[in-house]
SETOR-550610 format. One record per residue: x, z, y of N, C-alpha, C in turn; residue in three letters. Coordinates in steps of 0.02 Angstrom, whole numbers, plus 50000, padded with zeros to 5 digits. Each point is the difference from the previous one (the first is absolute). Layout:
REM SETOR-550610
<rolum n_u="X" n_w="Z" n_v="Y" ca_u="X" ca_w="Z" ca_v="Y" c_u="X" c_w="Z" c_v="Y" r="ALA"/>
...
REM end
This chain:
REM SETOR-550610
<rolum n_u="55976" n_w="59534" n_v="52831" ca_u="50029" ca_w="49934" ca_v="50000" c_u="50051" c_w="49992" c_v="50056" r="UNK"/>
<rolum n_u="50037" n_w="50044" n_v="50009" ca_u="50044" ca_w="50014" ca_v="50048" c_u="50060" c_w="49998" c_v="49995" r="UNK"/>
<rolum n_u="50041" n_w="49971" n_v="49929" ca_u="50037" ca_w="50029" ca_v="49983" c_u="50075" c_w="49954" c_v="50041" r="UNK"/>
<rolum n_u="50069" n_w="50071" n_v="50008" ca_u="50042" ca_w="49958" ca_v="50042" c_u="50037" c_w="49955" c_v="49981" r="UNK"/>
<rolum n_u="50023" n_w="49959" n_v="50005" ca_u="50034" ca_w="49930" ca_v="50016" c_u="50071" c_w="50045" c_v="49957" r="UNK"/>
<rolum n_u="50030" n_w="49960" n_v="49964" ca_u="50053" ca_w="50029" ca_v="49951" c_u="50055" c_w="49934" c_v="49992" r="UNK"/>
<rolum n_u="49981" n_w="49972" n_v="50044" ca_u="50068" ca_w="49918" ca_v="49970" c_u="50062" c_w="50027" c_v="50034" r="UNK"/>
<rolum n_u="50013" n_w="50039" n_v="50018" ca_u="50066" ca_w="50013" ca_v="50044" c_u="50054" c_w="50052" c_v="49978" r="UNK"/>
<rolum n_u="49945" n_w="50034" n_v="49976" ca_u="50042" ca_w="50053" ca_v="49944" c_u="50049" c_w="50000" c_v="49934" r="UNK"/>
<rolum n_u="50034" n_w="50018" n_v="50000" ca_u="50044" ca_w="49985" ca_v="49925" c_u="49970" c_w="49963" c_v="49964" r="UNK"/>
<rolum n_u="49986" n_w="49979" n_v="49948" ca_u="49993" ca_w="49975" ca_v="49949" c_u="49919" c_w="49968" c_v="50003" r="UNK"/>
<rolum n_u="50014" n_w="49966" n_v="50073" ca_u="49928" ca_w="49978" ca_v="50004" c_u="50021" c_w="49919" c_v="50035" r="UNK"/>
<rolum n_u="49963" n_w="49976" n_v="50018" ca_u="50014" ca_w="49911" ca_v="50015" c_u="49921" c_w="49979" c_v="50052" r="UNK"/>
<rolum n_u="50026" n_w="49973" n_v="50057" ca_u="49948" ca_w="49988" ca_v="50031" c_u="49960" c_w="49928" c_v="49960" r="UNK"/>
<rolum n_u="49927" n_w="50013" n_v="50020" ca_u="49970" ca_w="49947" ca_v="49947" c_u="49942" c_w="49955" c_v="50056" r="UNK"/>
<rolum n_u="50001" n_w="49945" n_v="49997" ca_u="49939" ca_w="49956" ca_v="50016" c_u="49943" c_w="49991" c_v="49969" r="UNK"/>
<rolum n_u="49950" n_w="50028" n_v="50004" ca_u="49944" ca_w="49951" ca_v="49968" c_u="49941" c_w="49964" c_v="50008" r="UNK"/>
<rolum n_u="50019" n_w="49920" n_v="49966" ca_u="49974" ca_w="49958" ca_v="50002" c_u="49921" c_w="50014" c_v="49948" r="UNK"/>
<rolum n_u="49950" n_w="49977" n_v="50062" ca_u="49950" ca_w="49955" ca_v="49949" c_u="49968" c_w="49951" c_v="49998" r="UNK"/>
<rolum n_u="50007" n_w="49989" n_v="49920" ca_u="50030" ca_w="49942" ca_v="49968" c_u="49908" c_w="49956" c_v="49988" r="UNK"/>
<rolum n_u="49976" n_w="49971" n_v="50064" ca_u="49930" ca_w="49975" ca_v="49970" c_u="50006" c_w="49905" c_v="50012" r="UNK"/>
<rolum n_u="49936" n_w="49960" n_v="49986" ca_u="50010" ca_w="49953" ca_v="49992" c_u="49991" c_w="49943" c_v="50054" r="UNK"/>
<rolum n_u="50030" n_w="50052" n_v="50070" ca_u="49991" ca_w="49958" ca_v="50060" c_u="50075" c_w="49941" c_v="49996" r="UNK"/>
<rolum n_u="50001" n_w="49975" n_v="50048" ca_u="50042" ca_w="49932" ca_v="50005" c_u="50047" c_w="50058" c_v="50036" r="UNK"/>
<rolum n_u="49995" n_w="50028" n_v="50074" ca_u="50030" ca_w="50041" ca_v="50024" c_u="50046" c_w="50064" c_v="49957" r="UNK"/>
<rolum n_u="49977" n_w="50019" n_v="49945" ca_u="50026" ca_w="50050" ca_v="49947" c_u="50113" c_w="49973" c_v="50021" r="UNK"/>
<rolum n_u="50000" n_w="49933" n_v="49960" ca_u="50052" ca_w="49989" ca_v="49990" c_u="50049" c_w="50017" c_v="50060" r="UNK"/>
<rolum n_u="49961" n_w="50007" n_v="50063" ca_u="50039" ca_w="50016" ca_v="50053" c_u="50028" c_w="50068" c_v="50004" r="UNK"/>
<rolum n_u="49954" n_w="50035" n_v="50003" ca_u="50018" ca_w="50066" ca_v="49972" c_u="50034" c_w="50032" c_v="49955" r="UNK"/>
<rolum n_u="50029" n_w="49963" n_v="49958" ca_u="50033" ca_w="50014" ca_v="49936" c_u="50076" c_w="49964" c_v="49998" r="UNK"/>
<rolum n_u="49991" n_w="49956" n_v="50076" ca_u="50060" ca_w="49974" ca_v="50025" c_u="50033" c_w="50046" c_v="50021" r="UNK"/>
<rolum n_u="49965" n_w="50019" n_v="50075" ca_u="50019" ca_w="50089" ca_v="50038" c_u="50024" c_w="50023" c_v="49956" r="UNK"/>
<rolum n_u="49956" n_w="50026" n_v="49952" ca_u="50034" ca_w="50069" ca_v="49986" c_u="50062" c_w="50000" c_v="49951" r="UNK"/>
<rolum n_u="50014" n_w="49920" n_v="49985" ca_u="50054" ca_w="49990" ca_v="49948" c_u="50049" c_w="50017" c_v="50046" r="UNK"/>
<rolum n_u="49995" n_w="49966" n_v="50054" ca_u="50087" ca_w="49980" ca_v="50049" c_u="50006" c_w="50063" c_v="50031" r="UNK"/>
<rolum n_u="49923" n_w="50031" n_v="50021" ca_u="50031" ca_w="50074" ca_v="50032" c_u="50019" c_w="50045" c_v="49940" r="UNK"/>
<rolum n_u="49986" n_w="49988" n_v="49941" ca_u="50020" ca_w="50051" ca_v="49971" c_u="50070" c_w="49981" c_v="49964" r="UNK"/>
<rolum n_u="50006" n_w="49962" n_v="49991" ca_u="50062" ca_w="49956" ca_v="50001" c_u="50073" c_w="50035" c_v="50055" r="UNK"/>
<rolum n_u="49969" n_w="49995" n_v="50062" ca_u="50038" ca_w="50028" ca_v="50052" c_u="50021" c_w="50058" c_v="50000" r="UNK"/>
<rolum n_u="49950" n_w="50032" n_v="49979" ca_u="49999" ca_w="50051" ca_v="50006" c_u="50008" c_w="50071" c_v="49930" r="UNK"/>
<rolum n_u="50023" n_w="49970" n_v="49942" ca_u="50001" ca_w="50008" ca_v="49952" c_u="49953" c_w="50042" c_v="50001" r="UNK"/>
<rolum n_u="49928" n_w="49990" n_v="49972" ca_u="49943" ca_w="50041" ca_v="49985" c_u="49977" c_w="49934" c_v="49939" r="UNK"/>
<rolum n_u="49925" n_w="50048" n_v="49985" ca_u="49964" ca_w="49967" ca_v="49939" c_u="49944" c_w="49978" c_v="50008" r="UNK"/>
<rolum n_u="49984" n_w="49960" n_v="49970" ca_u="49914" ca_w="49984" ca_v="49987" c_u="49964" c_w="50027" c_v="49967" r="UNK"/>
<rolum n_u="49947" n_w="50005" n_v="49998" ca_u="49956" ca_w="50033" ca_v="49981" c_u="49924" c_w="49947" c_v="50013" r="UNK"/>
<rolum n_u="49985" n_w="49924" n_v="49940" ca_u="49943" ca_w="49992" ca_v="49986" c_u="49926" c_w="50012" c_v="49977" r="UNK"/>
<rolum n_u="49943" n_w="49999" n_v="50055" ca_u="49947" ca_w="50032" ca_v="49963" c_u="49961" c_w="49943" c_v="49997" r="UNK"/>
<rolum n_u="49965" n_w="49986" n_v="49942" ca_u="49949" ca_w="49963" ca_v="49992" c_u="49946" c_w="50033" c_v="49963" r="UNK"/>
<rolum n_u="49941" n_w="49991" n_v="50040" ca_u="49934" ca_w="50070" ca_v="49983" c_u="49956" c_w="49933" c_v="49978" r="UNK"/>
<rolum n_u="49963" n_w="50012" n_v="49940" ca_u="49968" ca_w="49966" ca_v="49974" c_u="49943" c_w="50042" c_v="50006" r="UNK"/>
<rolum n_u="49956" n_w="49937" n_v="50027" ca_u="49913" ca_w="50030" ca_v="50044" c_u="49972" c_w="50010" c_v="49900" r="UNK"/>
<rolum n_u="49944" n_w="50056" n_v="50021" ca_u="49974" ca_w="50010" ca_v="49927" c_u="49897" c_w="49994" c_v="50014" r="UNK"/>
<rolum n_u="49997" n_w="49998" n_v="50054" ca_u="49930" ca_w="49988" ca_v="50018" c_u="49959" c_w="49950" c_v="49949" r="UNK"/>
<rolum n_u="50023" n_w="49934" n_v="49967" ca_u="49955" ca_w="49970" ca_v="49957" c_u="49999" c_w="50024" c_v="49938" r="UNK"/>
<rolum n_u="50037" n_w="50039" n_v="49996" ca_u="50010" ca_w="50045" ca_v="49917" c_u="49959" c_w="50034" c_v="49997" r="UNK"/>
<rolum n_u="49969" n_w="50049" n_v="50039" ca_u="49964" ca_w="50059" ca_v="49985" c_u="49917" c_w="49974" c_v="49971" r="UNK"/>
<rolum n_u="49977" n_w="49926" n_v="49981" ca_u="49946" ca_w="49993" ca_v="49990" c_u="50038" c_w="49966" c_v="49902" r="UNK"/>
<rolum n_u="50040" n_w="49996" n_v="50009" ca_u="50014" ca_w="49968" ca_v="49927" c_u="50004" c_w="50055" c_v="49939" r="UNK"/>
<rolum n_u="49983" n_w="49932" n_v="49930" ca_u="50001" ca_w="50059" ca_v="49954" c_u="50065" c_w="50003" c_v="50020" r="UNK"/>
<rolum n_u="50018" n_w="50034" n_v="49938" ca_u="50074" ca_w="50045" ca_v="49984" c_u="50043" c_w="49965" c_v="49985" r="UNK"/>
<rolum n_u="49993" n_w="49970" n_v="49941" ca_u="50040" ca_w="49935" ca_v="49969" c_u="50024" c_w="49944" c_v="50056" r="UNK"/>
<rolum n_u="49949" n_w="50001" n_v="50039" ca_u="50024" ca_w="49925" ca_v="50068" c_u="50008" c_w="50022" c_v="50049" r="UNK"/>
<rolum n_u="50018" n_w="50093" n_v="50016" ca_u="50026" ca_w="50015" ca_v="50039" c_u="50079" c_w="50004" c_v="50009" r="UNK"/>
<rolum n_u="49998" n_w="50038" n_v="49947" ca_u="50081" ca_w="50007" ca_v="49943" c_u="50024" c_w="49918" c_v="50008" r="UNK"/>
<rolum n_u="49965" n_w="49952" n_v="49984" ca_u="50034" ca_w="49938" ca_v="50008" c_u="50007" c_w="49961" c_v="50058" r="UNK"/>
<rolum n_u="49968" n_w="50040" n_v="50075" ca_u="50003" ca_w="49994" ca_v="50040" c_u="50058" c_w="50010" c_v="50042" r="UNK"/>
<rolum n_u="50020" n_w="50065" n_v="49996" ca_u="50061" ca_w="50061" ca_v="50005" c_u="50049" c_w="49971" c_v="49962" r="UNK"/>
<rolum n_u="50011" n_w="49972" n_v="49941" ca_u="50063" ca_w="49981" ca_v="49969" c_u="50005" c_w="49941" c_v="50055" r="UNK"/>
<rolum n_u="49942" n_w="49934" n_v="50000" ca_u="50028" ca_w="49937" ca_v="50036" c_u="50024" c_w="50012" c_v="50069" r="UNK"/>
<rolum n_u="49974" n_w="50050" n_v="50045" ca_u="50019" ca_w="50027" ca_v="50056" c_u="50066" c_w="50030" c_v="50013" r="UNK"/>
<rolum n_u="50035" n_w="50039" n_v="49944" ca_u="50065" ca_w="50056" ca_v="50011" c_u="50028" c_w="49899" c_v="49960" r="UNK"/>
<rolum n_u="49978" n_w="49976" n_v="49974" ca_u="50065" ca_w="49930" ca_v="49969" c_u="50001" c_w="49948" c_v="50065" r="UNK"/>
<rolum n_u="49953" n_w="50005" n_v="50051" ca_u="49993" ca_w="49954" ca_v="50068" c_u="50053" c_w="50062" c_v="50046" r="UNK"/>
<rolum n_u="49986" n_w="50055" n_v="50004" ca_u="50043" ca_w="50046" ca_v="50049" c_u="50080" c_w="49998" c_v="49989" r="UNK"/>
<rolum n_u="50020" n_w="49991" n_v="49928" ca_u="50049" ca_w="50015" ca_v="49985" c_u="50067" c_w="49920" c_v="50001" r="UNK"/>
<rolum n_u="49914" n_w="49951" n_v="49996" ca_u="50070" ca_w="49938" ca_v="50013" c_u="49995" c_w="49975" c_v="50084" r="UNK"/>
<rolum n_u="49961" n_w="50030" n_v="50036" ca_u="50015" ca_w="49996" ca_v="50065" c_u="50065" c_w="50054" c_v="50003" r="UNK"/>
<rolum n_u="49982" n_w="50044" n_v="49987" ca_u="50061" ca_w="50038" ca_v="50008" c_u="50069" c_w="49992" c_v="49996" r="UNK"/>
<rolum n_u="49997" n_w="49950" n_v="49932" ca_u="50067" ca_w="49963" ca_v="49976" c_u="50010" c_w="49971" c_v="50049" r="UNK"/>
<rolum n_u="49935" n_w="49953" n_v="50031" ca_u="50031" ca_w="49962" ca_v="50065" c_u="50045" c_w="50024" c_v="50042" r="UNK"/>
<rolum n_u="49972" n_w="50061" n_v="50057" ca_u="50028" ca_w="49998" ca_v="50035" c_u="50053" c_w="50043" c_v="49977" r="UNK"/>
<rolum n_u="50005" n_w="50041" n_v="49972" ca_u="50073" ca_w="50029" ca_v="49957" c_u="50061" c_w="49952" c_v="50009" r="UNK"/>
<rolum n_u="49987" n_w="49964" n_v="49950" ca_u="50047" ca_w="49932" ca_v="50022" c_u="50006" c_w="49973" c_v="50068" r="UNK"/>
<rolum n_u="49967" n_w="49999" n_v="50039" ca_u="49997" ca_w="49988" ca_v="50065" c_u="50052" c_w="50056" c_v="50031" r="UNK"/>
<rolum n_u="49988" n_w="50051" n_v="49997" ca_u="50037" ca_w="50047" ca_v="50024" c_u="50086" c_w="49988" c_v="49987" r="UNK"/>
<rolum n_u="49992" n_w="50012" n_v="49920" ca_u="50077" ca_w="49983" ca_v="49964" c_u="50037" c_w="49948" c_v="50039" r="UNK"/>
<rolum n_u="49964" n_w="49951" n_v="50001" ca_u="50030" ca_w="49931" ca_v="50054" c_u="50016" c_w="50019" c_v="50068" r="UNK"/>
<rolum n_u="49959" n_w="50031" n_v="50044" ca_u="50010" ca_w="50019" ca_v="50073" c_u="50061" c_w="50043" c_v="49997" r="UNK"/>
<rolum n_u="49999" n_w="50068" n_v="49968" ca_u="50043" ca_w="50057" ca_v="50004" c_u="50034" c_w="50021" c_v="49944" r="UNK"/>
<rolum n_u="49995" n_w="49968" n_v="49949" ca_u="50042" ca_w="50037" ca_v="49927" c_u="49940" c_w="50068" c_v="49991" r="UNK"/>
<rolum n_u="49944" n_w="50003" n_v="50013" ca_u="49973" ca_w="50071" ca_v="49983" c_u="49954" c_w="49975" c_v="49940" r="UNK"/>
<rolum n_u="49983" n_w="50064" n_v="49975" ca_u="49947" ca_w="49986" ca_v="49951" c_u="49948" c_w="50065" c_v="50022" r="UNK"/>
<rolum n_u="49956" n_w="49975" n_v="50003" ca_u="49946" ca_w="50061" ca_v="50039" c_u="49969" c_w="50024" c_v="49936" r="UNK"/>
<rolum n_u="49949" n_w="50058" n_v="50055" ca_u="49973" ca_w="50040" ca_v="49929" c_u="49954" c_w="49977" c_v="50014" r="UNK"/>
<rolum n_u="49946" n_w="50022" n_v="49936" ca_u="49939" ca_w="49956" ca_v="49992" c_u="49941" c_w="50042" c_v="49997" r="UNK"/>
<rolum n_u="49954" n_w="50008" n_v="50034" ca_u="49934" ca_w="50057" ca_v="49984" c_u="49946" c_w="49947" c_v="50003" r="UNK"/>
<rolum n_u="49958" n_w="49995" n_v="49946" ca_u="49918" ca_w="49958" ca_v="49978" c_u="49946" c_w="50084" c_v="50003" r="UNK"/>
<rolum n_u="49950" n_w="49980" n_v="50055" ca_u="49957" ca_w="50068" ca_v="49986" c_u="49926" c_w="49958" c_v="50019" r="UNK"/>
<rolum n_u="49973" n_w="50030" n_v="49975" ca_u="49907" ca_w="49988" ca_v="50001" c_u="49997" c_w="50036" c_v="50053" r="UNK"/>
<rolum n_u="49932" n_w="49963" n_v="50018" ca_u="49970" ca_w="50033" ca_v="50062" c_u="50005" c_w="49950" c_v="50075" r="UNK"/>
<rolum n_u="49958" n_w="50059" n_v="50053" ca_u="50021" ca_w="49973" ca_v="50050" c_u="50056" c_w="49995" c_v="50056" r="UNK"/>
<rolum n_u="50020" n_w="49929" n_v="50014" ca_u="50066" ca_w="49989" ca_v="50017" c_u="50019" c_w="50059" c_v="50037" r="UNK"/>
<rolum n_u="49973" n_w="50034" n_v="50085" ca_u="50026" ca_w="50042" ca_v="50041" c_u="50010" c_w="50044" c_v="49975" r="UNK"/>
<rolum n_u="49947" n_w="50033" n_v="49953" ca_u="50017" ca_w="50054" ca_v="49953" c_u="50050" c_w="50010" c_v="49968" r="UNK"/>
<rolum n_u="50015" n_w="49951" n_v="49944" ca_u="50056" ca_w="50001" ca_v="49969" c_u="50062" c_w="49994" c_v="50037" r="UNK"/>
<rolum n_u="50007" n_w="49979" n_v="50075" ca_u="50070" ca_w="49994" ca_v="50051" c_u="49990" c_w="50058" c_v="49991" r="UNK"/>
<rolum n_u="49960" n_w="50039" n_v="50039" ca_u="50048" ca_w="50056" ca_v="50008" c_u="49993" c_w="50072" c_v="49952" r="UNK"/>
<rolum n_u="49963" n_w="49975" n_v="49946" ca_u="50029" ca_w="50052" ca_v="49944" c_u="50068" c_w="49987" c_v="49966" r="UNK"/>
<rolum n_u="50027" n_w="49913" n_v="50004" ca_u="50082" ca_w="50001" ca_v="49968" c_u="50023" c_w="50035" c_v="50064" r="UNK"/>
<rolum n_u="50004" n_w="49999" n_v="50056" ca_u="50021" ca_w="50025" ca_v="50063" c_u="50028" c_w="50062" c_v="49969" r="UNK"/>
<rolum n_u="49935" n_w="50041" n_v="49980" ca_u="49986" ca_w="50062" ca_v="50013" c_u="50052" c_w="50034" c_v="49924" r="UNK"/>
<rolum n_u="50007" n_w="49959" n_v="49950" ca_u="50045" ca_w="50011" ca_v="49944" c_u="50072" c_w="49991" c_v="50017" r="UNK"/>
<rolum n_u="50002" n_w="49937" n_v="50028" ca_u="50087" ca_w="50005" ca_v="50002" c_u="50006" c_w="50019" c_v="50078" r="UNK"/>
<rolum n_u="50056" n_w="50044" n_v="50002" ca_u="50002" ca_w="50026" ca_v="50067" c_u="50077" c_w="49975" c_v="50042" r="UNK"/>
<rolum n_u="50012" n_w="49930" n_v="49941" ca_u="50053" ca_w="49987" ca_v="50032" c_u="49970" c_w="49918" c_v="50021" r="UNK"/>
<rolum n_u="49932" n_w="49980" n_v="50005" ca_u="49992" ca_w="49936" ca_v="50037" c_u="49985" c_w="50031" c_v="50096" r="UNK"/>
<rolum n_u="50041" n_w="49945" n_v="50031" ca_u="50002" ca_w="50017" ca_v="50072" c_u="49969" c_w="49956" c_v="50030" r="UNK"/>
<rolum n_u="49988" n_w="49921" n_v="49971" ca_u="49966" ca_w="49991" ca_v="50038" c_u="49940" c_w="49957" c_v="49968" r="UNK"/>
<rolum n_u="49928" n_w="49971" n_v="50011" ca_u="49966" ca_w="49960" ca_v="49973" c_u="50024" c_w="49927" c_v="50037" r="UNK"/>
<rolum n_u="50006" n_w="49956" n_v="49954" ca_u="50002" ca_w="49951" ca_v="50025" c_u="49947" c_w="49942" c_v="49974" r="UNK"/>
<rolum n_u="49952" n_w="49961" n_v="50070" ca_u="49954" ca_w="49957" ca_v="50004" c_u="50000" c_w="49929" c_v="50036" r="UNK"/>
<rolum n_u="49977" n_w="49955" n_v="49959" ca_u="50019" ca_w="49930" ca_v="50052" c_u="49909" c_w="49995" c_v="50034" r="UNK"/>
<rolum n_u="50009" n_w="49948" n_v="50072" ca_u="49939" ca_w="50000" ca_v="50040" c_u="49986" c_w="49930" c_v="49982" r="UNK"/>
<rolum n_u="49925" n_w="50000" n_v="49996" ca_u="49987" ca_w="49930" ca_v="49954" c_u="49998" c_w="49957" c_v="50067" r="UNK"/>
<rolum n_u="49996" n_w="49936" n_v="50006" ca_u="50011" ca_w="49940" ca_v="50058" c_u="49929" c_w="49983" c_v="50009" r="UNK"/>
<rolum n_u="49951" n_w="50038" n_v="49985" ca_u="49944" ca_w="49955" ca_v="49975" c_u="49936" c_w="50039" c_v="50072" r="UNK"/>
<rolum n_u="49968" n_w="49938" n_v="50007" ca_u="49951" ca_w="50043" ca_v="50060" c_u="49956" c_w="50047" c_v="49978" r="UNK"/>
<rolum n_u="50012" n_w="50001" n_v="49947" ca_u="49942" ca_w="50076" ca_v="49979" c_u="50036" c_w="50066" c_v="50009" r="UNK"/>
<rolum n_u="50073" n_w="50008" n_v="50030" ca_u="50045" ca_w="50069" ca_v="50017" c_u="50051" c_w="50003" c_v="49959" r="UNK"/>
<rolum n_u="50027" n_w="50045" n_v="50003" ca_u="50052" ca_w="50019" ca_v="49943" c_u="50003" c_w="50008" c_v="49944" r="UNK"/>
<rolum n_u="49932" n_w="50018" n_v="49988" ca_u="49994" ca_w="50009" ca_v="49925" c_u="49962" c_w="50070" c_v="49981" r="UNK"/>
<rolum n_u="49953" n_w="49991" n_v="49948" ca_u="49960" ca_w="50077" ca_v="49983" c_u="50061" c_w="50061" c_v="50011" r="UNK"/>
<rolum n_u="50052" n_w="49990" n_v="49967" ca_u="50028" ca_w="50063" ca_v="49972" c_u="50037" c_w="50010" c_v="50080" r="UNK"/>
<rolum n_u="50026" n_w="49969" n_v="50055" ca_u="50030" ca_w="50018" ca_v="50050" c_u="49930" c_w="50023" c_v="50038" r="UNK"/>
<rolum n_u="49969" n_w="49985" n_v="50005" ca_u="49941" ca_w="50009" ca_v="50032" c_u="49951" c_w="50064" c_v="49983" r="UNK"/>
<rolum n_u="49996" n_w="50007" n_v="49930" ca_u="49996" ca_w="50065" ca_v="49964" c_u="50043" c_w="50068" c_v="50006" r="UNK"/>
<rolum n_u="50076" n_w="49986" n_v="50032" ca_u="50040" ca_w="50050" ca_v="50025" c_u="50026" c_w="49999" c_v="50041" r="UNK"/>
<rolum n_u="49949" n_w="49964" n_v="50055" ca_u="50029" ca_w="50020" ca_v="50063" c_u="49952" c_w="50053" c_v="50018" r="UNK"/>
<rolum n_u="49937" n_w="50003" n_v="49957" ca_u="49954" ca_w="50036" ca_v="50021" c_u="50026" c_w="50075" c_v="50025" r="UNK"/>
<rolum n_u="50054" n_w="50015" n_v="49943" ca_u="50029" ca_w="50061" ca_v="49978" c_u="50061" c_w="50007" c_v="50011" r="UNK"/>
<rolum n_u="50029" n_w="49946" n_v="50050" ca_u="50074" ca_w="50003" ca_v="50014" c_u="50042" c_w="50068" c_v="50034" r="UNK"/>
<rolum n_u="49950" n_w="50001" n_v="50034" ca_u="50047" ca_w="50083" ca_v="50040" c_u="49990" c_w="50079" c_v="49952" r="UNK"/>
<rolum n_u="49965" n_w="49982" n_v="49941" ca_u="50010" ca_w="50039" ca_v="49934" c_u="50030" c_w="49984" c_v="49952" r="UNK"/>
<rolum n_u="50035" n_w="49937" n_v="50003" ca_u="50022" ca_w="49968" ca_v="49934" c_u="50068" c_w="50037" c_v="50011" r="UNK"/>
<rolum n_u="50026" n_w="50028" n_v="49925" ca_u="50054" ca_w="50041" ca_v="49985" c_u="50064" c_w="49981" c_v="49989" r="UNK"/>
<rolum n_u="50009" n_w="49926" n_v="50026" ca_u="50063" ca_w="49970" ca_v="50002" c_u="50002" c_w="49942" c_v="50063" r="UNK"/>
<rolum n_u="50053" n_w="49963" n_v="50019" ca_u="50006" ca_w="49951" ca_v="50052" c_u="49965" c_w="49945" c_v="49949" r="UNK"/>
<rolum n_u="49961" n_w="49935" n_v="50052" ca_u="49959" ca_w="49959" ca_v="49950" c_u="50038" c_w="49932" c_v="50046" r="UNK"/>
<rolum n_u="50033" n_w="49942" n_v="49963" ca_u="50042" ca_w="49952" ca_v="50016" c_u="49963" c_w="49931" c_v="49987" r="UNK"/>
<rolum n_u="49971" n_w="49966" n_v="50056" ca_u="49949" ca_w="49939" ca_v="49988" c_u="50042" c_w="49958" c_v="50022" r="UNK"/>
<rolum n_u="50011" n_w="49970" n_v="49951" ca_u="50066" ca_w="49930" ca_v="50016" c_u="49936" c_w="49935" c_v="50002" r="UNK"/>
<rolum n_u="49986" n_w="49974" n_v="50063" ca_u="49972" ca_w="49938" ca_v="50011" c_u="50008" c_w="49922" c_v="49951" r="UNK"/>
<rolum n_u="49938" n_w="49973" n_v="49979" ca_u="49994" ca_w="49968" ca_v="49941" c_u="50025" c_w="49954" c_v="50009" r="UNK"/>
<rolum n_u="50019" n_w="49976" n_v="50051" ca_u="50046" ca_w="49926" ca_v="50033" c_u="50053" c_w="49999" c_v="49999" r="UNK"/>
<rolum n_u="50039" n_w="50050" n_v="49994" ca_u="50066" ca_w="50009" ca_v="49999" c_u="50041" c_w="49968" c_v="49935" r="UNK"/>
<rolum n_u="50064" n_w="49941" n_v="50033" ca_u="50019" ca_w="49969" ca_v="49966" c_u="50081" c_w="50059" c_v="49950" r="UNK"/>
<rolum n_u="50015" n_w="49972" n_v="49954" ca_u="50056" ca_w="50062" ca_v="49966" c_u="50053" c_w="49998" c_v="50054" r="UNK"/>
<rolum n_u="50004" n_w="49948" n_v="50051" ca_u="50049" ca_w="50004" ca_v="50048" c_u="49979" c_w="50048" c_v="50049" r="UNK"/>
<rolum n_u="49923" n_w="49998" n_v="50007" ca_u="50010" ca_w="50057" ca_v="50051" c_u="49992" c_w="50052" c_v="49985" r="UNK"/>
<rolum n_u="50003" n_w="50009" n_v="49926" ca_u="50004" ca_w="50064" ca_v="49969" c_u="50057" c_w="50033" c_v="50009" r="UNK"/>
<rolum n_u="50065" n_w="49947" n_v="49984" ca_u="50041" ca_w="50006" ca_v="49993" c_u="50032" c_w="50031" c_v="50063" r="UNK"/>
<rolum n_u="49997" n_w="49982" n_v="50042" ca_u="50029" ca_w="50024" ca_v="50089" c_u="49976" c_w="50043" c_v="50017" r="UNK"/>
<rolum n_u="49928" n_w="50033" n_v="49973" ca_u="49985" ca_w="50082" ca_v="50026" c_u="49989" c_w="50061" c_v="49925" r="UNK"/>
<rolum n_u="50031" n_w="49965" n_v="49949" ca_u="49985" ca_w="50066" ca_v="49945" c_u="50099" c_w="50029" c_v="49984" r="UNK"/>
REM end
């Protein structure tokens, strides 16, 4: 899971990626990485990992109809912030929906495209910390295989705007 960093090379494009879950803070993050990537002519790269833990006790039939209502909830958030993006920067990002668990699935898209450089995460405002998933990789930060970008959940698009 090592594999090297490739956005710089010919026919490659540095990439951000966002994930895309259903905190309030999310949208901040998806601000970042529009205007820096915007700036910086690079891409997005959306992940939204759909948890599969209450499935594994269902029949088949209401699992299957579980998994369809889930990838039709992933895919119009997605529209969301897509459009969100289009508005910030003229981009249209790419889109990855994967089962499983969230850290997992970061850094197996990581580990596929070798042209994302950096992860980008917003820090929740809330007194319970930053949030599972920042908190879940900080555990592993001085192993994590790319730079990890925690844009603070308070941050207004103006002060986005003056440091991205």
């Amino acid at each position: 899971m090592n594999n090297k960093r490739r956005s710089f090379e010919a026919g490659h494009k540095r990439k951000y990626l966002v994930v895309i879950d259903d905190t309030e803070e999310c949208e901040r993050a998806v601000y970042w990485a529009a205007k820096r990537a915007g700036r910086t002519m690079s891409q997005i790269v959306m992940l939204r990992v759909i948890e599969t833990a209450d499935r594994n006790q269902q029949w088949l039939g209401v699992a299957d109809i579980m998994q369809a209502e889930a990838m039709e909830a992933a895919n119009a958030v997605l529209d969301k912030f897509s459009a969100r993006c289009q508005a910030i920067a003229g981009i249209t990002p790419d889109r990855v929906i994967r089962e499983g668990d969230t850290t997992e699935q970061i850094t197996t898209v990581i580990d596929e495209d070798t042209d994302i450089g950096i992860l980008v995460l917003a820090a929740s405002t809330g007194k319970e910390g930053p949030g599972p998933l920042i908190s879940n990789l900080a555990k592993t930060a001085g192993e994590f295989p790319i730079p990890v970008a925690v844009i603070p959940g308070h941050l207004s698009d103006e002060d986005i705007d003056a440091m991205s």
